[in-house]
C-alpha positions in Angstrom: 46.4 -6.6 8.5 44.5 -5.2 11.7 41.9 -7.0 13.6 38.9 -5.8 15.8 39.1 -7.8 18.4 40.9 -9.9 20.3 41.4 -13.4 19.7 39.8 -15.0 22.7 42.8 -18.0 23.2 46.0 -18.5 22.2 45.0 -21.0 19.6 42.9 -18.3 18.4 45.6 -16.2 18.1 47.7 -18.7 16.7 44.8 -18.8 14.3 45.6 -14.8 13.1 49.3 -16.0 11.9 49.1 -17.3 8.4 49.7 -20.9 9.7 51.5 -22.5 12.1 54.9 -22.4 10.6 54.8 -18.4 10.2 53.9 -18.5 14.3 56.8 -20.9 14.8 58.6 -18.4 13.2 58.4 -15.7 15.8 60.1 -17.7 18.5 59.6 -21.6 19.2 60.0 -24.5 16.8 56.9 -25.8 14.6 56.2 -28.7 16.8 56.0 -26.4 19.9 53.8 -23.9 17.8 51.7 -26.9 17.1 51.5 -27.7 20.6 50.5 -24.3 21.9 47.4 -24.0 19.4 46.2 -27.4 20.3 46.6 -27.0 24.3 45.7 -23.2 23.7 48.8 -22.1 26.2 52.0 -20.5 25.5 55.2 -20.7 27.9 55.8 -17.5 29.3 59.2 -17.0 27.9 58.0 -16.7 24.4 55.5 -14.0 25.5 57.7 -10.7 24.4 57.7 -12.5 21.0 54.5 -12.9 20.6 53.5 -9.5 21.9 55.7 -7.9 19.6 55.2 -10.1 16.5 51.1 -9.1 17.2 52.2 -5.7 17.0 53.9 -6.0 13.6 51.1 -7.7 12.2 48.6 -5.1 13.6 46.8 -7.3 16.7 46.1 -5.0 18.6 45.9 -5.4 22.3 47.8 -8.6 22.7 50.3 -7.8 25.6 51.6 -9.8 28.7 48.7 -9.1 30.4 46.5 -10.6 27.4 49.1 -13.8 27.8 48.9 -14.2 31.7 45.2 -13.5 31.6 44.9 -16.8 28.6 47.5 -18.8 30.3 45.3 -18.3 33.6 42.4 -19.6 32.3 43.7 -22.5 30.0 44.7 -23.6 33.8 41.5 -23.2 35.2 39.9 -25.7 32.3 42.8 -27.9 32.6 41.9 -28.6 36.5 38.1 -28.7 35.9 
């Protein structure tokens, strides 16, 4: 499975998993997979995870930077 682009939020990566229970799977617990596709933010402790689960299933490009650069602006709508 390879994608084109990038997902443009986490919930949109979230989105590329097949569910929410296989995302859960790479590092958190269902409910807090749940929570980071509705909130579209992920705590920064999960990112290696991620990034590396992304790579297995061929997203290409998600990396730490990707993360920060999400988590930065799910802040910015969250204090608008």
């Amino acid at each position: 499975m390879s994608f084109v682009s990038l997902p443009p939020t986490i919930s949109g990566l979230v989105d590329r998993w097949q569910g929410i229970g296989a995302f859960a799977d790479v590092d958190c617990c269902y409910e807090a997979a749940r929570r980071m596709r509705r909130c579209s933010r992920n705590a920064s402790q999960h990112w290696p995870h991620v990034v590396a689960a992304s790579r297995r299933l061929g997203i290409a490009g998600v990396g730490h930077e990707w993360m920060a650069g999400r988590a930065a602006a799910a802040m910015q709508v969250e204090a608008a």
